[in-house]
Structure formats: structure tokens, C-alpha cells
RODO-2510 file (C-alpha; in nm, 4 decimals, decimal comma):
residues 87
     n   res          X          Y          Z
     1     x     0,0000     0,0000     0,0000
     2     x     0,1695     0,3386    -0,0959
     3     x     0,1589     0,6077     0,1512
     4     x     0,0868     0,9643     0,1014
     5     x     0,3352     1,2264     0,2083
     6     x     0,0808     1,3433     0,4964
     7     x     0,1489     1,0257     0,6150
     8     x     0,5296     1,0438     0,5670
     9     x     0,5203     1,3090     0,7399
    10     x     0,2612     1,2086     1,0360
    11     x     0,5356     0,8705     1,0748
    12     x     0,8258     1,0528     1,0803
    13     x     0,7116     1,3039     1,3183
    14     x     0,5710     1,0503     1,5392
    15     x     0,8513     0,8646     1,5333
    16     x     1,0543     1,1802     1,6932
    17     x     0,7940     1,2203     1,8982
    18     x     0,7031     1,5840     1,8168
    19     x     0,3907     1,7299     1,8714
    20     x     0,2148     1,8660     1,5428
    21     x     0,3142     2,2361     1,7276
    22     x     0,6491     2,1302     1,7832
    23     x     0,7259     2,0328     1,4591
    24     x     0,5784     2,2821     1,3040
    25     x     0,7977     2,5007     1,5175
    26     x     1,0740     2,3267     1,4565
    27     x     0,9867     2,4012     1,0391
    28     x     0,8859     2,7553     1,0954
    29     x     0,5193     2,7058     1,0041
    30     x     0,1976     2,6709     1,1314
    31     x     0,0679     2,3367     1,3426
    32     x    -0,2494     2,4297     1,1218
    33     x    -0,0176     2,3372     0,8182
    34     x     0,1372     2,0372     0,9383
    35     x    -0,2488     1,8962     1,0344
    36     x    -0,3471     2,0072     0,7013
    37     x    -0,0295     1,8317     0,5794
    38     x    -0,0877     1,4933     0,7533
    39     x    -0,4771     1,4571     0,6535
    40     x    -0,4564     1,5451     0,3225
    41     x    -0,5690     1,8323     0,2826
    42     x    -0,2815     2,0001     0,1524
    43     x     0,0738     1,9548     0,0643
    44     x     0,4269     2,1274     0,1442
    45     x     0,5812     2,3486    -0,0911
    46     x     0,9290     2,2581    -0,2421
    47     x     1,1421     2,4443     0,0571
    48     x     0,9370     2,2732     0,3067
    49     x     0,9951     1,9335     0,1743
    50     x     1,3748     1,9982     0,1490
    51     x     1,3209     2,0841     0,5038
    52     x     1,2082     1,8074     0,6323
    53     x     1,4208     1,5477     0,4504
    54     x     1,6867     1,6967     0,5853
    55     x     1,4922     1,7196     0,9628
    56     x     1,4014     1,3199     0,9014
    57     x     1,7677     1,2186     0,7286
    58     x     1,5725     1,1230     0,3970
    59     x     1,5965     1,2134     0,0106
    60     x     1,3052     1,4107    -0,1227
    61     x     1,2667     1,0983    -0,3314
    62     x     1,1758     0,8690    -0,0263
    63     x     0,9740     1,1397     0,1396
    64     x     0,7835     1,1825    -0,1454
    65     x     0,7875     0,8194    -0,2823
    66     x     0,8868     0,8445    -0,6320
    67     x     0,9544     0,5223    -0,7589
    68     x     1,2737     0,5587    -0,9495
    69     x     1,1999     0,2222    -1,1910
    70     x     0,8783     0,3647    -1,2278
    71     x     1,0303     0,7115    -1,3218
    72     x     1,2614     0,5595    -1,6002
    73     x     0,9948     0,4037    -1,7497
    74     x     0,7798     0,6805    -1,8166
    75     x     1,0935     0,8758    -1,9100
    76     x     1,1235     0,6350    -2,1262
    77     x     0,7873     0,6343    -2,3142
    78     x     0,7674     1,0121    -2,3182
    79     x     1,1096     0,9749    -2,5193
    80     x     1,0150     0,7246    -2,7454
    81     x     0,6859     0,8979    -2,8288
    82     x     0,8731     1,2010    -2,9178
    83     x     1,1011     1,0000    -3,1239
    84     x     0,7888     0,8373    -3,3179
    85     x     0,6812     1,2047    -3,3503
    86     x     0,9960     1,3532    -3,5045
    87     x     1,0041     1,0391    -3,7675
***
């Protein structure tokens, strides 16, 4: 089952047991935006998410669960389609 990043983020925070307040300190944000964060409702912006893989010793990649096979593959069919195009 893949994860969202709320729930990245709602692990990892756990899991250094902050508070949604201190964590959000911690970031320099709202604990409004970390709830909003962990259910869902929103996501972090680019500097935020550098933030915290570097708070939770990650790569943006595993925070944000790109699937680097996965990635290659549709790199891959986006270049062969604009190969077939340009033929």
C-alpha cells in the first residue's frame, strides 16, 4: 500500500515524537499546516519538503515516494513517443 506524504510526514514526526506544534515550530510554520499536511488536505511546498528530509535524514525521493523504476519508465515512453513524432 503506498503512503501519502501526509502520512510520511505524520510517521516521521511521530517517530521523533514531536507534537504537530512542535514540529511545526521546529519548520517555521503553522501546526495548522502540518495537520493540514498529515490529513490530506494540503501539501508542502518545495522548501518545506527539502526541510524536512533533511529534519528526518531522507531524500526528497523517499519522502515523497517516487519510484525511481517507475520514473525511467515513463521517461522512457515520453522519449520514445517524441522520437515516433519527429520520424
Amino acid at each position: 500500500m503506498k503512503l501519502t506524504i501526509g502520512e510520511n510526514i505524520r510517521t516521521f514526526r511521530k517517530k521523533n515524537d514531536l507534537t504537530q506544534e512542535a514540529f511545526a515550530d521546529r519548520l517555521g510554520v503553522t501546526y495548522q499546516s502540518v495537520s493540514r499536511w498529515e490529513n490530506g488536505a494540503a501539501s508542502p511546498d518545495n522548501t518545506v519538503i527539502k526541510k524536512l528530509a533533511y529534519l528526518f535524514d531522507v531524500t526528497t525521493d523517499y519522502l515523497l515516494e517516487v519510484d525511481p523504476v517507475r520514473m525511467k519508465e515513463s521517461i522512457r515512453e515520453i522519449i520514445d513517443k517524441a522520437n515516433e513524432n519527429n520520424a
